[in-house]
Each structure stands twice: as structure tokens, then as C-alpha cells.
C-alpha positions as CSV (number, residue, x, y, z in Angstrom):
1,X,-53.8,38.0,-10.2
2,X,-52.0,39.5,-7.0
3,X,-52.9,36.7,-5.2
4,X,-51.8,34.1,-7.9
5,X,-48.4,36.0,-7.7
6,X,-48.0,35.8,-4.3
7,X,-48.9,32.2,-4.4
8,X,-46.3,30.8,-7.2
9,X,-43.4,31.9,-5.0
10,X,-44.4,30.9,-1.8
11,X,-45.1,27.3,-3.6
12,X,-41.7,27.4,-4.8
13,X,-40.0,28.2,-1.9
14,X,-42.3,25.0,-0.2
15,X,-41.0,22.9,-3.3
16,X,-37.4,23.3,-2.7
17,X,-36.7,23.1,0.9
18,X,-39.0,19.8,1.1
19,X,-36.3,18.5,-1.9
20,X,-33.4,19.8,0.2
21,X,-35.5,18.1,3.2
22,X,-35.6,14.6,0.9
23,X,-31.7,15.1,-0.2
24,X,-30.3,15.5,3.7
25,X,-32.4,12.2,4.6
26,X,-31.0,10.4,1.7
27,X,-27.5,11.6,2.8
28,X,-28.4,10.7,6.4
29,X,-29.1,6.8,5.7
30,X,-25.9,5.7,6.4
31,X,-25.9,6.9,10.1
32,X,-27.6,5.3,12.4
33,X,-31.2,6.1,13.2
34,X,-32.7,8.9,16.0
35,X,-29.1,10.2,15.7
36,X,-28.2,14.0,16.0
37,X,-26.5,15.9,13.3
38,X,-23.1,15.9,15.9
39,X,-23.3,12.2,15.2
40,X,-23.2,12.6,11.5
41,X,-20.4,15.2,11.3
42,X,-18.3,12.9,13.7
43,X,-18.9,9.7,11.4
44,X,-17.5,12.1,8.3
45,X,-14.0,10.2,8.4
46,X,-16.0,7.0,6.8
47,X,-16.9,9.1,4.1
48,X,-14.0,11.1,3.2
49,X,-11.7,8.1,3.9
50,X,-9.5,10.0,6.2
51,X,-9.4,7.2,9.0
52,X,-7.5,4.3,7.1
53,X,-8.5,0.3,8.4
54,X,-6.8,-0.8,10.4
55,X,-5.6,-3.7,7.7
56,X,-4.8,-1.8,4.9
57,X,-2.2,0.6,7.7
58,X,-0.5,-3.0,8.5
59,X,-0.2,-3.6,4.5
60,X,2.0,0.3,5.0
61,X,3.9,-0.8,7.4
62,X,4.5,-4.4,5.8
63,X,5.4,-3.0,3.0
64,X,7.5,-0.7,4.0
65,X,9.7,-2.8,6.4
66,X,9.7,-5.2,3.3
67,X,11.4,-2.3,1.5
68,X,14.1,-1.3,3.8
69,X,14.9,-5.3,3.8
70,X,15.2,-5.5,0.5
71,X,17.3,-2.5,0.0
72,X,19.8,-3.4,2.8
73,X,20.2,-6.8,1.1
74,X,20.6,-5.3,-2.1
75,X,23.6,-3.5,-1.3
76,X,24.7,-6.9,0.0
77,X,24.1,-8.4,-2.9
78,X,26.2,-5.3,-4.5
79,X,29.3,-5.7,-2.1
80,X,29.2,-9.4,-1.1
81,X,28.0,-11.3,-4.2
82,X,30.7,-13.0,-6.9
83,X,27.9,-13.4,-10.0
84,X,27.4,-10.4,-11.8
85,X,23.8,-11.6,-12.3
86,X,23.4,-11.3,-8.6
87,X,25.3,-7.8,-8.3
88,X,22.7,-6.6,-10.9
89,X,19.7,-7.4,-9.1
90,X,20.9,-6.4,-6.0
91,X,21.2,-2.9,-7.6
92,X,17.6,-3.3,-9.3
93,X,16.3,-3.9,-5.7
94,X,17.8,-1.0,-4.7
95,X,16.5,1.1,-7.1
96,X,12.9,-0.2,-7.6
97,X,12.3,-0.8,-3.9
98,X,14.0,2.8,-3.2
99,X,11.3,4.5,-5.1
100,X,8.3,2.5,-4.2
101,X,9.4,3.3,-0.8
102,X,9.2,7.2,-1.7
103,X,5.5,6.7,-3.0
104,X,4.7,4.6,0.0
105,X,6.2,7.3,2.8
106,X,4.0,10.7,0.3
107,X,0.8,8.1,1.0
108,X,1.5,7.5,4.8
109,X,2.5,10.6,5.6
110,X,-1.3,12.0,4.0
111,X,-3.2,9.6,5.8
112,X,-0.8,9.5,9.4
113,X,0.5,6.4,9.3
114,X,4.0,5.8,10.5
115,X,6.3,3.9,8.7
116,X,9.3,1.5,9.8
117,X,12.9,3.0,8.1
118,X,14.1,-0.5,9.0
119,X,13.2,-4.2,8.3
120,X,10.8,-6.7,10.4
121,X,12.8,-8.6,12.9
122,X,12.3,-12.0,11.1
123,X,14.1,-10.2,7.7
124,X,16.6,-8.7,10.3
125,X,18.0,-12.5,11.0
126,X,18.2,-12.9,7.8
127,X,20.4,-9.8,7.0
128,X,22.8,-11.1,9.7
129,X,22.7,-14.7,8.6
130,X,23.3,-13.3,4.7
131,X,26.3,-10.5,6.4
132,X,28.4,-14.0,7.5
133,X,28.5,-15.0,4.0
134,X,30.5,-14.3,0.9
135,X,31.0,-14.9,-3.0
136,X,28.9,-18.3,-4.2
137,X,28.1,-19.1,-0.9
138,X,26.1,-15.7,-0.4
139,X,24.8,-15.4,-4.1
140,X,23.0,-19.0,-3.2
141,X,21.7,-18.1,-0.2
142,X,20.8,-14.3,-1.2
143,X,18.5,-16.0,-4.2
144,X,16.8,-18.6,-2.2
145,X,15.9,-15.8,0.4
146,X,14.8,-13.9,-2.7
147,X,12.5,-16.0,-4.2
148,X,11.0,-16.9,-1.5
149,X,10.5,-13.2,-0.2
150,X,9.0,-12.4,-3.6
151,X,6.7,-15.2,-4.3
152,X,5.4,-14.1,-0.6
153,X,5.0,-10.6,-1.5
154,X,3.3,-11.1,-4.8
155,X,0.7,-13.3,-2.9
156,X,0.1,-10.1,-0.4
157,X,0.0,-7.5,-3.0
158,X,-2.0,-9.6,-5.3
159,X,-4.7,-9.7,-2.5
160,X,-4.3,-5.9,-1.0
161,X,-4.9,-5.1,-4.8
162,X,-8.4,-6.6,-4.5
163,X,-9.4,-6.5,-0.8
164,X,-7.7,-3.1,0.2
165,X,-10.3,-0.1,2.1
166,X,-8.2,2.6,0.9
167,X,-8.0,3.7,-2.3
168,X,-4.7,5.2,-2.2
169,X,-2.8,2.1,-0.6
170,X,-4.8,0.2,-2.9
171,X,-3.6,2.0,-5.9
172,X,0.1,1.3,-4.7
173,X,-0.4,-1.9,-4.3
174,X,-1.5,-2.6,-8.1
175,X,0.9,-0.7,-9.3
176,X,4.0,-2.0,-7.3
177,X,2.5,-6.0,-7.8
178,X,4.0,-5.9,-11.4
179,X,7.4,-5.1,-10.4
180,X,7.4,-7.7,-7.2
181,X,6.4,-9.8,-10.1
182,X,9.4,-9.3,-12.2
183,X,11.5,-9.0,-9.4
184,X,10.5,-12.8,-8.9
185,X,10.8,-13.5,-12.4
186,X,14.3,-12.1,-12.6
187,X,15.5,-14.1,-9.8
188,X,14.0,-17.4,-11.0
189,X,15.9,-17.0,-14.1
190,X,19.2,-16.1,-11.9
191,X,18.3,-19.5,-10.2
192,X,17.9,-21.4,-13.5
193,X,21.3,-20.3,-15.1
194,X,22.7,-21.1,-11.4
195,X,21.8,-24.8,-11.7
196,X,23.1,-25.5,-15.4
């Protein structure tokens, strides 16, 4: 009976640390083979999604610079635009794209990504072409430049929303892609009651 005693632990003990043994080479599958566990730990950024691809950081910054582009010609829109239909949505841009911007900065700061404060240099010749303009003639170029800029940006949300490595960015992105979407929706209509 001593002996059986003695036994059951010492069979235990065996049990669990060849099931620990089992778990660690489960977890250890994903690393390349006749590694070292300094390998493993330094590949830990994969799993805990710390490092972010290199796409979804451009997607940030893209967004981002989109932003600051539409805000700036928002407040355009505001101080140089005769329709009050245009006046409007330049103050909607400036609100919705003012805090997407703030969720955007909260997920770029967590994952060290820096963000432009100021738009891409192809929206910054827009800006100045839209800055030498006034009353009809701006409202009619600020809404082509609008729809255009929002059926582009609904196209790259729609996909980051699907193809997107980081669930964070990703996240933004779906939830942002319904607002681009009636951003574009509310110009259209501004366009239509334009033409008639």
C-alpha cells in the first residue's frame, strides 16, 4: 500500500508535465522549426498584434490626411460658399471628420503610428485651387471635388473593412464607411437640387 502511494503521485506528476510538454509544442507550431525559445519570444509581436502591417499603417495615414483635407475644406465651404446647402455640409465635414480624426489619432498613438495633421499634397492643390474661388463658382467646384473624394474613400474603406490585419484600424474603418457613405449621399442630393 506504501508503495502504491508513492506511485499515484509520481504518475501524476509524469501525467502533467508531458500535457504541459504537448500544450508548449502546440503553441510552438507557428514558429519555425529547430528554433530556440529566444526566437519565439522575439516573434510575440505577430501574436499580440503589436507590430501593425505595413498596409493597414498607410490606410492611418490615408485616412488621416483625408481628414485634415476635408476639414480645411469644410471651413471653406463655411466661409466661401453662397448655398446654404453647401454651408451645411461643410459644417457636417467638419464635425464628423473632426471626430473620426480623434478616434483615429487614440488608435495610432496605441499602436506607434504617426499621423499627418495636414492633407496629402494632391488634396493640398486642391485647397488652393478651391481658396481662388467664391459664391456659385466655389459651391460647384467644392461638390464635384466632394463627390468624387467620397465615392473614392468609400471604395477604400469598403475594402480596409474586409482586408485590414489590424483589428483595431479595421474596426474604424467599418464604423467610419457608413458616414463616408452618407457624406456621399448628402452631396449627391446637393448636386441633384443644383442641376434643377
Amino acid at each position: 500500500m506504501k508503495k502504491l502511494s508513492a506511485v499515484i503521485p509520481l504518475t501524476l506528476s509524469t501525467c502533467i508535465l508531458l500535457s504541459c510538454n504537448n500544450k508548449a509544442k502546440n503553441y510552438n507550431t507557428t514558429a519555425a522549426k529547430d528554433t530556440d525559445s529566444t526566437d519565439v519570444i522575439s516573434d510575440t509581436t505577430t501574436v499580440l498584434h503589436l507590430a501593425v502591417d505595413k498596409d493597414d499603417s498607410q490606410f492611418a495615414v490615408l485616412a488621416a490626411a483625408g481628414a485634415a483635407a476635408e476639414i480645411q475644406l469644410g471651413k471653406m465651404a463655411v466661409a466661401r460658399g453662397r448655398s446654404k446647402k453647401v454651408k451645411n455640409f461643410g459644417n457636417m465635414m467638419i464635425k464628423d471628420h473632426d471626430k473620426a480624426t480623434n478616434k483615429l489619432i487614440a488608435i495610432a498613438k496605441a499602436k506607434n503610428i504617426t499621423l499627418p495633421t495636414t492633407p496629402d499634397t494632391s488634396m493640398q492643390r486642391v485647397i488652393t485651387l478651391l481658396s481662388k474661388k467664391s459664391g456659385s463658382d466655389f459651391d460647384k467646384a467644392y461638390i464635384t471635388e466632394m463627390i468624387a473624394a467620397h465615392q473614392k474613400y468609400v471604395g477604400i474603406f469598403k475594402q480596409v473593412s474586409i482586408t485590414c490585419q489590424d483589428p483595431d484600424l479595421k474596426a474604424f474603418a467599418k464604423k467610419t464607411l457608413p458616414i463616408i457613405q452618407n457624406q456621399l449621399d448628402a452631396i449627391n442630393a446637393i448636386h441633384d437640387s443644383m442641376r434643377q
